[in-house]
C-alpha atoms as one frame of an Amber mdcrd trajectory, in Angstrom:
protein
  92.906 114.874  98.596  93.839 112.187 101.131  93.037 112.181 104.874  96.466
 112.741 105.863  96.748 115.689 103.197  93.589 117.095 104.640  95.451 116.814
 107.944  98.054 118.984 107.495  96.273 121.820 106.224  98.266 125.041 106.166
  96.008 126.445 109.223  96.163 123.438 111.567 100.032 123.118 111.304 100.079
 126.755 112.127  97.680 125.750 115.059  99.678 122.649 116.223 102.902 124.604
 116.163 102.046 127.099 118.489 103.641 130.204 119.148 106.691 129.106 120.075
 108.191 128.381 116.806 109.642 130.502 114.459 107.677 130.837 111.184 110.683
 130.630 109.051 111.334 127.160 111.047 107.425 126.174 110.382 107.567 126.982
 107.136 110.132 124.611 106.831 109.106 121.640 108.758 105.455 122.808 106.272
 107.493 122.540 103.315 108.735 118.904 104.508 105.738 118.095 105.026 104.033
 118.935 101.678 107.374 117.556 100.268 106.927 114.063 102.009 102.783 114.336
 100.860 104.188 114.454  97.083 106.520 111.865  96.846 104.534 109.052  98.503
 101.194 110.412  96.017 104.064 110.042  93.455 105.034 106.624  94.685 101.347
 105.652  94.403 100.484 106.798  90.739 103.795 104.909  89.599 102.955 101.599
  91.426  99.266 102.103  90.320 100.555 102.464  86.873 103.301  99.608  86.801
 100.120  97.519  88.178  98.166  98.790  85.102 100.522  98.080  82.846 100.959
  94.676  84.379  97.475  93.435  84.010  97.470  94.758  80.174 101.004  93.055
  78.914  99.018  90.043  80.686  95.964  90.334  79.378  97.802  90.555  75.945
 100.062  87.542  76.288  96.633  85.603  77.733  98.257  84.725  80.838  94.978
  84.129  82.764  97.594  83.527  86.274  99.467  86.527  85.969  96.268  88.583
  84.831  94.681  87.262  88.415  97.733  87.773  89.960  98.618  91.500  88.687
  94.366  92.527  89.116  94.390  91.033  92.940  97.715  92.884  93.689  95.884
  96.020  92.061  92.721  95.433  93.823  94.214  94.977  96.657  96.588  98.363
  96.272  93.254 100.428  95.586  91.695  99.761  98.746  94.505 100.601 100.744
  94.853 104.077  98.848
């Protein structure tokens, strides 16, 4: 679970909402939320993939640029995730 997932736990929206808000309008600005948290994770795992696949159709073909190329730009993708 990321940081940002871990920051929008169900009990500290509820908490940063306060009372004012309807819960039928938190749980849908919650279920935006959760919404928004599982398309960029699904955004990841296909660019992590694509990467992946990338380095291997390289690695394959012996293309020692593009396999340096494809395993910096994956490199560099993990350690921003």
């Amino acid at each position: 679970m990321s940081v940002l997932e871990k920051k929008y736990s169900y009990t500290e929206f509820m908490k940063s909402i306060g009372r004012d808000t309807s819960s039928a309008q938190a749980e849908k600005l919650l279920n935006e939320i959760y919404m928004d948290l599982f398309l960029k994770r699904l955004h990841r795992e296909q660019i992590r993939e694509r990467l992946n696949d990338l380095v291997d159709q390289s690695l394959d073909k012996r293309d020692k640029s593009k396999f340096l190329k494809y395993s910096k730009e994956l490199l560099k993708f993990e350690e921003c995730n």
